[in-house]
C-alpha positions as CSV (number, residue, x, y, z in Angstrom):
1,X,0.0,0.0,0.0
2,X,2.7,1.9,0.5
3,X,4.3,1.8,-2.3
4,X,1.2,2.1,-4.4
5,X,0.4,5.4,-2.8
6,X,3.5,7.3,-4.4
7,X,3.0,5.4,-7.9
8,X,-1.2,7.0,-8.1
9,X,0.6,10.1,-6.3
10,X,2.8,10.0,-9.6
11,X,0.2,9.4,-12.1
12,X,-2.4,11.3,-10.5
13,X,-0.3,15.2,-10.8
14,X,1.4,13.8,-14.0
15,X,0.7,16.9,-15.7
16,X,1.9,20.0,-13.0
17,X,5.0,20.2,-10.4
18,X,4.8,18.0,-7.6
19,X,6.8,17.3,-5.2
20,X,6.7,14.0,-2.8
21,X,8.5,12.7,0.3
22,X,8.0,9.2,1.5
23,X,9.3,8.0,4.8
24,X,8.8,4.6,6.2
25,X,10.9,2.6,9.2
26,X,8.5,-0.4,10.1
27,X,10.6,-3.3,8.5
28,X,14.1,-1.2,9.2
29,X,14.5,0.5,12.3
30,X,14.4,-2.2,14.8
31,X,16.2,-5.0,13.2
32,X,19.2,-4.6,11.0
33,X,18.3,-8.2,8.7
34,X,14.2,-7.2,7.8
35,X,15.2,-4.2,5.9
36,X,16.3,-6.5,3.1
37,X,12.9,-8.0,3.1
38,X,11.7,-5.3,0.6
39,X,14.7,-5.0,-1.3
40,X,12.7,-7.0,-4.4
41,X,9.2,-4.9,-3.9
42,X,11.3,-1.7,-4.0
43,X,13.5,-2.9,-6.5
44,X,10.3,-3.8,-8.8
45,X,8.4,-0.7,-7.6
46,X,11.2,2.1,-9.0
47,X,11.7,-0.3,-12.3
48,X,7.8,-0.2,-12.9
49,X,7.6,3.3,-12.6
50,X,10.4,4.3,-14.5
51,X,9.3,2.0,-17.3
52,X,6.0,3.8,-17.6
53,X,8.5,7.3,-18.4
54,X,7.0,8.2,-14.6
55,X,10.7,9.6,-13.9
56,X,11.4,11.0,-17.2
57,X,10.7,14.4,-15.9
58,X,11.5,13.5,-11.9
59,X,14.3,13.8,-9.7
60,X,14.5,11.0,-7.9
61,X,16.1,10.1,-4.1
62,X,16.1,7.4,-2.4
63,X,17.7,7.9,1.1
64,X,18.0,7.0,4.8
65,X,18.4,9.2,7.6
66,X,20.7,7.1,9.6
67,X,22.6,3.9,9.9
68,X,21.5,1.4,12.5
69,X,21.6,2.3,16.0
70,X,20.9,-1.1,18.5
71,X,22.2,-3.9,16.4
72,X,25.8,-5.7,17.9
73,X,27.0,-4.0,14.6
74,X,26.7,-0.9,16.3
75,X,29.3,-1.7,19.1
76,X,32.0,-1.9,16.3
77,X,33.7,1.0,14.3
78,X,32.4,-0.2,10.8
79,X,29.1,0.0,13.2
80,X,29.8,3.2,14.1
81,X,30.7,4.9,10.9
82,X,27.3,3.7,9.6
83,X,25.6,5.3,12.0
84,X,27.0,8.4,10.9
85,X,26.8,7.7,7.0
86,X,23.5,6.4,6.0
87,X,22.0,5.9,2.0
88,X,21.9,8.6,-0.1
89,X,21.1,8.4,-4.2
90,X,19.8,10.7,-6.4
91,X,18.9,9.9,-9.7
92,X,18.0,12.7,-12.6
93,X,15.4,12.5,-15.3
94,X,16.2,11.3,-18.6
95,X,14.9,14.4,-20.2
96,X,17.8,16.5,-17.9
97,X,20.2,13.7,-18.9
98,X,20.0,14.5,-22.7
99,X,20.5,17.9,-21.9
100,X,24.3,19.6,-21.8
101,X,23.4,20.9,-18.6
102,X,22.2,17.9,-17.3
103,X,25.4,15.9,-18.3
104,X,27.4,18.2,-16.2
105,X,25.2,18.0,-13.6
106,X,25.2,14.5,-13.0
107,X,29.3,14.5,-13.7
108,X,29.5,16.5,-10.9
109,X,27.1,14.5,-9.0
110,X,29.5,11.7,-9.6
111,X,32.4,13.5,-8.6
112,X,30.9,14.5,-5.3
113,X,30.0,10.9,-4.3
114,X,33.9,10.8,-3.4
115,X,33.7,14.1,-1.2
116,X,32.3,15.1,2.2
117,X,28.7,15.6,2.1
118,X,26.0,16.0,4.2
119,X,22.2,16.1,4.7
120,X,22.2,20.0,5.0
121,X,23.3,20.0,1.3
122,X,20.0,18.9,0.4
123,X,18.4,22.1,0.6
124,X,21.0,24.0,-1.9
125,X,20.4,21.2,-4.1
126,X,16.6,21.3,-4.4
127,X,17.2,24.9,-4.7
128,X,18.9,24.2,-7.6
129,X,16.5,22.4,-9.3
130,X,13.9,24.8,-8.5
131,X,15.7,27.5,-10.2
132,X,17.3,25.1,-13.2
133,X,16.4,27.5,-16.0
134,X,18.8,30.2,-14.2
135,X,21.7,27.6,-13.6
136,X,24.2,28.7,-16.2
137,X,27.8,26.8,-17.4
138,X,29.7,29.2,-15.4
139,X,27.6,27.7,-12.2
140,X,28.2,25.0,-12.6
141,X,32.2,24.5,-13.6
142,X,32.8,26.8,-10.2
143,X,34.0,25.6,-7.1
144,X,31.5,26.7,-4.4
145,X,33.2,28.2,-1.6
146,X,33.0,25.8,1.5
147,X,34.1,28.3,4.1
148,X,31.0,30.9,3.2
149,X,27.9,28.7,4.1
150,X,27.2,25.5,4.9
151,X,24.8,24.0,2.4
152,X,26.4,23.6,-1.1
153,X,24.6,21.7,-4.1
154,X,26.1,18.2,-4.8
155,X,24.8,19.3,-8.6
156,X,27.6,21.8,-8.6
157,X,31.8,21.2,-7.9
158,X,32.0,20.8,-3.7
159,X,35.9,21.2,-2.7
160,X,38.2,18.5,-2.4
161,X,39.3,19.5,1.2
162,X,35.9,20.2,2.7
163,X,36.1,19.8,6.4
164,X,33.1,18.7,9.2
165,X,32.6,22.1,10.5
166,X,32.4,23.8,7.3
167,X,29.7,21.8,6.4
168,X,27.9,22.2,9.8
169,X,29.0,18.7,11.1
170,X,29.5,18.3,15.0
171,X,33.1,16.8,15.9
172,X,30.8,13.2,17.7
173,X,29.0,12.7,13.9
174,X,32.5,13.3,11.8
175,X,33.7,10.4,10.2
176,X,37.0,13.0,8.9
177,X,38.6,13.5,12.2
178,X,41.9,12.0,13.0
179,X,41.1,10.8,16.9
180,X,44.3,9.5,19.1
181,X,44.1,7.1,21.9
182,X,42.9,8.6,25.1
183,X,44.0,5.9,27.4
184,X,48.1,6.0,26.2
185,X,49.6,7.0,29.3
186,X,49.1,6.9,33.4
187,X,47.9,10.2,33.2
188,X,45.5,10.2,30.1
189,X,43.9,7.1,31.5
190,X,43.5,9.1,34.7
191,X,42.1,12.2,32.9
192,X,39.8,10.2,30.9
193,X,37.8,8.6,33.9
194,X,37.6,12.1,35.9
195,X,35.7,13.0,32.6
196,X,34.1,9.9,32.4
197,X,32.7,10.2,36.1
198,X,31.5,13.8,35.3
199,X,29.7,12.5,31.9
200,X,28.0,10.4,34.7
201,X,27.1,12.8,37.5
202,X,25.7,14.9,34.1
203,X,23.8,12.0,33.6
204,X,22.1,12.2,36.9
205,X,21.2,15.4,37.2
206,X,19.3,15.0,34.4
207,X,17.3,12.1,36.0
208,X,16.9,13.7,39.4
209,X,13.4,15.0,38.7
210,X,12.3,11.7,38.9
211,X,14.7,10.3,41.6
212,X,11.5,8.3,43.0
213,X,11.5,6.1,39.9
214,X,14.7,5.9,38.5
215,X,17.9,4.6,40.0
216,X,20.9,6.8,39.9
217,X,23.7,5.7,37.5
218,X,27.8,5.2,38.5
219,X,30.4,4.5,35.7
220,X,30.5,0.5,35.3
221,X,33.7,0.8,33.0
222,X,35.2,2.7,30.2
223,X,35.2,1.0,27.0
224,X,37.0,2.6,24.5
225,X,38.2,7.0,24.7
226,X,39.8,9.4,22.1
227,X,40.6,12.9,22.3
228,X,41.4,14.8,19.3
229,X,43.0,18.2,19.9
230,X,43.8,21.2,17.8
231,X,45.8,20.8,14.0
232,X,49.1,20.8,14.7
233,X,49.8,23.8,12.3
234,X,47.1,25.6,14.2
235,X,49.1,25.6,17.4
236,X,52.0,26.9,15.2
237,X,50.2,30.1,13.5
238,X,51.6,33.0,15.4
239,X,51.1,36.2,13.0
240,X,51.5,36.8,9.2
241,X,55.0,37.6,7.4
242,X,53.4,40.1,4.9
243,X,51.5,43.1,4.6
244,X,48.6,40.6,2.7
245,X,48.1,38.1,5.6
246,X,48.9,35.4,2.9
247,X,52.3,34.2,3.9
248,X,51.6,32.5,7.8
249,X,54.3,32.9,10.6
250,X,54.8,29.1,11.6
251,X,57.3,29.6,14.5
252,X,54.4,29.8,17.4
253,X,54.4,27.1,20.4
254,X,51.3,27.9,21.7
255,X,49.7,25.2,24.0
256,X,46.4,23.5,23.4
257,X,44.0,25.4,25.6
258,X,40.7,22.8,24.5
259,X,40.3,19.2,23.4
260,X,37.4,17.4,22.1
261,X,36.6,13.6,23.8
262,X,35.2,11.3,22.5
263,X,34.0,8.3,25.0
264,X,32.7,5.1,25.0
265,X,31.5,4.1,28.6
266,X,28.7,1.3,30.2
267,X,26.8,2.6,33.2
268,X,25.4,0.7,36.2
269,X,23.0,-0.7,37.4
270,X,21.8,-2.0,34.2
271,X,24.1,-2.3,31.2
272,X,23.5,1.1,29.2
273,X,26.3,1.6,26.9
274,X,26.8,5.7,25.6
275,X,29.0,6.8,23.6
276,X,29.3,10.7,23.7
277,X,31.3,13.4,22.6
278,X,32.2,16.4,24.5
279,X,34.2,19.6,24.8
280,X,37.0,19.8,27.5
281,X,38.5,23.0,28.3
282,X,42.1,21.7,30.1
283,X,42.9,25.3,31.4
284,X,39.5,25.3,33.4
285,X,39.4,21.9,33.6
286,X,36.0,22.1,32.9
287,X,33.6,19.6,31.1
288,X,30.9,20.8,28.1
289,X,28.8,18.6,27.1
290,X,25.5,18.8,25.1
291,X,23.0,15.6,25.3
292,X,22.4,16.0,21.5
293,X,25.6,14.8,21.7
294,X,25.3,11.3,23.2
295,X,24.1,7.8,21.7
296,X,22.5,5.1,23.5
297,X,24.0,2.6,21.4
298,X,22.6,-0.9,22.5
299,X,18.7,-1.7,23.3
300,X,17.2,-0.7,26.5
301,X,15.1,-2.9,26.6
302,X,12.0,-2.7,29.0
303,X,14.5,-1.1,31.6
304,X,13.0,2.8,31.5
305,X,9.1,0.8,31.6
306,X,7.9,2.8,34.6
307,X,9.3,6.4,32.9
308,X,8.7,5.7,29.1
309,X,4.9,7.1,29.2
310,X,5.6,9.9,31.5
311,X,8.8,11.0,29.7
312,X,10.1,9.4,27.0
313,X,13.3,11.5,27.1
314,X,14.7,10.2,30.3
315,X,13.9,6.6,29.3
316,X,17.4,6.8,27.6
317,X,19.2,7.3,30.8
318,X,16.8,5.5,33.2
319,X,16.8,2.4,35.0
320,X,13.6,1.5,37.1
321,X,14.3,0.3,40.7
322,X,12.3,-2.7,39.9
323,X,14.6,-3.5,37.3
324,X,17.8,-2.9,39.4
């Protein structure tokens, strides 16, 4: 049914714009095998559709909006960069595809398969389509300029050497970032669990409103940490040698006043596995975290029952006495 709903959808406003999104997560979100149930239907569905010249004049995207979450998968790297790098395609309509403009298009669609993307580029590049008539050649053989926004159109060259915050990615969903081992030494391992412990008491406060139902949380263990801190040749810029500001000074020592985290710790009672990511200023000493930050990464099971109708919220983070 659903499926059949975006084909008469289709055939119905054959004739004028339309636009349609489509979302479904019965067969997908809770088990990381059923997904592949469909793959034939869908398969069969898009092949119909574009048989009967239904996309001849239609962009078309198929896409997910994240990896898988609470499968084993999840508690490995490969698990986690899927996570953070779910589906994305976009097919264009033949009648675009016979077009010069078109063929540059999708070579440069092509091209930016290979280059950091995100969801946020989406928008520029419906906007694109919207205003195709005004896209000219010049467009679309210029490098867009990473550093000015964050959207940029996959339909137009995206730089080589695009970075996570340029295109509005936060340092716990970058899959660019070059993370070192945050457990190396006596004194990193002893750094890493004060943080850990205060990732923990954060944890608590937040479930302290309903203190009656839910059991406070201590750190069970640390499972993996990573810290990444500041380029290298950022800590080295100290001025500029000319008048321009083009030529850097590289002979700065300064000292890394800031470091990003990156944990991987279980909580008890119950077995709640996070991973969050979090900012740590080291001439403070002082934590800064934001829970949009954090992933529950394995099931919780029936665990938060007594708190998941009152607030669904906290039912990441809470244990039930009665399940202690």
């Amino acid at each position: 049914m659903w499926l059949q709903n975006g084909r008469q959808f289709m055939k119905k406003y054959e004739d004028v714009p339309r636009f349609l999104l489509m979302h479904q997560s019965l067969l997908s979100h809770d088990d990381i095998n059923l997904v592949g149930v469909e793959d034939e239907d869908l398969s069969a569905h898009l092949s119909h559709m574009n048989d009967e010249g239904l996309f001849d004049d239609s962009v078309v995207i198929v896409m997910a909006d994240h990896g898988h979450r609470f499968a084993k998968l999840r508690d490995t790297h490969q698990g986690q960069l899927e996570e953070r790098m779910p589906f994305f395609s976009i097919s264009l309509p033949k009648q675009l595809r016979n077009t010069e403009k078109g063929r540059k298009m999708e070579q440069n669609l092509r091209e930016n398969a290979e280059k950091l993307t995100s969801p946020f580029d989406i928008h520029a590049s419906l906007m694109d389509i919207l205003n195709l008539s005004e896209l000219g050649e010049n467009e679309l053989n210029r490098m867009q300029d990473a550093s000015s926004k964050r959207s940029l159109s996959v339909f137009k060259p995206i730089p080589v050497d695009r970075t996570c915050s340029q295109a509005g990615i936060e340092p716990h969903w970058c899959t660019c970032l070059s993370w070192k081992d945050a457990m190396d030494t006596g004194e990193d391992r002893k750094l890493t669990r004060r943080i850990a412990n205060a990732v923990v008491r954060e944890i608590n406060k937040e479930i302290v409103a309903e203190k009656d139902l839910c059991a406070p949380l201590s750190l069970a263990k640390i499972i993996d940490a990573k810290k990444l801190l500041p380029d290298k040749g950022l800590l080295a810029y100290k001025n500029v040698k000319d008048a321009d500001g083009f030529v850097p000074d590289l002979s700065g020592s300064t000292k890394a006043a800031f470091a990003h985290y990156q944990l991987k710790l279980q909580t008890t009672p119950g077995e709640a596995i996070y991973e969050v990511t979090l900012f740590y200023d080291i001439v403070r000493d002082e934590v800064k975290l934001d829970f949009g930050s954090m992933s529950h990464v394995n099931k919780f099971g029936d665990t938060p029952h007594c708190i998941i109708d009152k607030n669904y919220y906290l039912a990441t983070f809470c244990v039930c006495y009665d399940r202690v």
